[in-house]
C-alpha positions as CSV (number, residue, x, y, z in Angstrom):
1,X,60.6,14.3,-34.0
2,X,57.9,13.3,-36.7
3,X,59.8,15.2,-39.1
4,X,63.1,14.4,-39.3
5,X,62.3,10.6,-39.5
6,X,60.1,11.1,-41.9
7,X,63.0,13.0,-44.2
8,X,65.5,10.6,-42.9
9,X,63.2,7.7,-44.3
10,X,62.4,9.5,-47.5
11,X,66.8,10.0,-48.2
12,X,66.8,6.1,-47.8
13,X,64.0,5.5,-50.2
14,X,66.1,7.5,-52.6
15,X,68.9,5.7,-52.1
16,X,67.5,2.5,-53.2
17,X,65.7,4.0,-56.0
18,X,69.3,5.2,-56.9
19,X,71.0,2.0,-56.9
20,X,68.3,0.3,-58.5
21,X,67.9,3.2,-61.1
22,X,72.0,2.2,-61.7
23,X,71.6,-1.8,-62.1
24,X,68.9,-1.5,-64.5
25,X,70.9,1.4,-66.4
26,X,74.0,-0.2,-66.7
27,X,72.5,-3.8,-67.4
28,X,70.7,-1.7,-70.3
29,X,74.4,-0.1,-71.5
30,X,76.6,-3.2,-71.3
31,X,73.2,-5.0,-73.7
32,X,73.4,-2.4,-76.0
33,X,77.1,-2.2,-76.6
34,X,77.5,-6.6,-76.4
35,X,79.4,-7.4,-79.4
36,X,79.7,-10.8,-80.3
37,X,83.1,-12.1,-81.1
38,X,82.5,-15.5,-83.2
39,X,86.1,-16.5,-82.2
40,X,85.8,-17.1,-78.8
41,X,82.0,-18.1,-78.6
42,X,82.8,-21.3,-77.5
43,X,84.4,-20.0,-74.8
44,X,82.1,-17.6,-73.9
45,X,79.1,-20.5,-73.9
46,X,81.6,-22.6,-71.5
47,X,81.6,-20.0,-69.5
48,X,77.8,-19.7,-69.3
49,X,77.0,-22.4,-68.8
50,X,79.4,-23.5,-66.3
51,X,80.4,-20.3,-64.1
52,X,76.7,-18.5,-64.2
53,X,73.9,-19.3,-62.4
54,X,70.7,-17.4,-64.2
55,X,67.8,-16.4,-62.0
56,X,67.8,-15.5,-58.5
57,X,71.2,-16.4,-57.0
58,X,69.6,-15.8,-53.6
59,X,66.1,-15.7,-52.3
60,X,64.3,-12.5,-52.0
61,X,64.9,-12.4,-48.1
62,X,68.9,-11.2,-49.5
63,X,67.1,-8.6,-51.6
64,X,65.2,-7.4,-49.0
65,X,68.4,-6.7,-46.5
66,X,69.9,-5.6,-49.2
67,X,67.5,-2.5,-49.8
68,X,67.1,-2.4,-45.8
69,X,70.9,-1.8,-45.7
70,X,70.6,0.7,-48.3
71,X,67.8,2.6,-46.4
72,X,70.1,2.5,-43.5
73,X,73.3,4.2,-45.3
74,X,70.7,6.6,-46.4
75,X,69.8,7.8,-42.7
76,X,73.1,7.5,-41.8
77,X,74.4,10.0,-44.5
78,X,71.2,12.4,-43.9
79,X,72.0,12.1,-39.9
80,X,75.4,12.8,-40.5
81,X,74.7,15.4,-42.9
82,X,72.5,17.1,-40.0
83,X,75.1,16.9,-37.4
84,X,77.8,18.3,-39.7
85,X,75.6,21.3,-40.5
86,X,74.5,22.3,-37.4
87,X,78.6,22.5,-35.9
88,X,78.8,25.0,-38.3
């Protein structure tokens, strides 16, 4: 019984390392390929400063069920995977 938890755990811990991983990567890919356009900064400033909060939008308790709900999908997709395998 140990066992499978364990790997069921291990698939959701990868699951948030994934999604994480792909924030910070695309965050990085969108700030290397900004291209200011000095037409439409004022525009873009409006924008900023009106529309965009900066920080935290949320407090950490959203983070946190946020990577709990990612654990989850990560035991339901091994689980599934299990079942599907062993009807084989």
């Amino acid at each position: 019984m140990k066992k499978p938890v364990f790997q069921a755990l291990v698939v959701g811990l990868i699951f948030v390392f994934v999604f994480h991983a792909f924030q910070i990567i695309q965050g990085m890919y969108l700030t290397m390929n900004y291209v200011p356009n000095i037409v439409e900064t004022y525009e873009s400033v409006d924008y900023l400063q009106h529309k965009v909060t900066f920080g935290y939008i949320s407090s950490p308790m959203w983070r946190m069920i946020e990577s709990l709900g990612l654990m989850l999908l990560g035991i339901i997709v091994f689980y599934t995977g299990k079942v599907l395998r062993r009807k084989k």
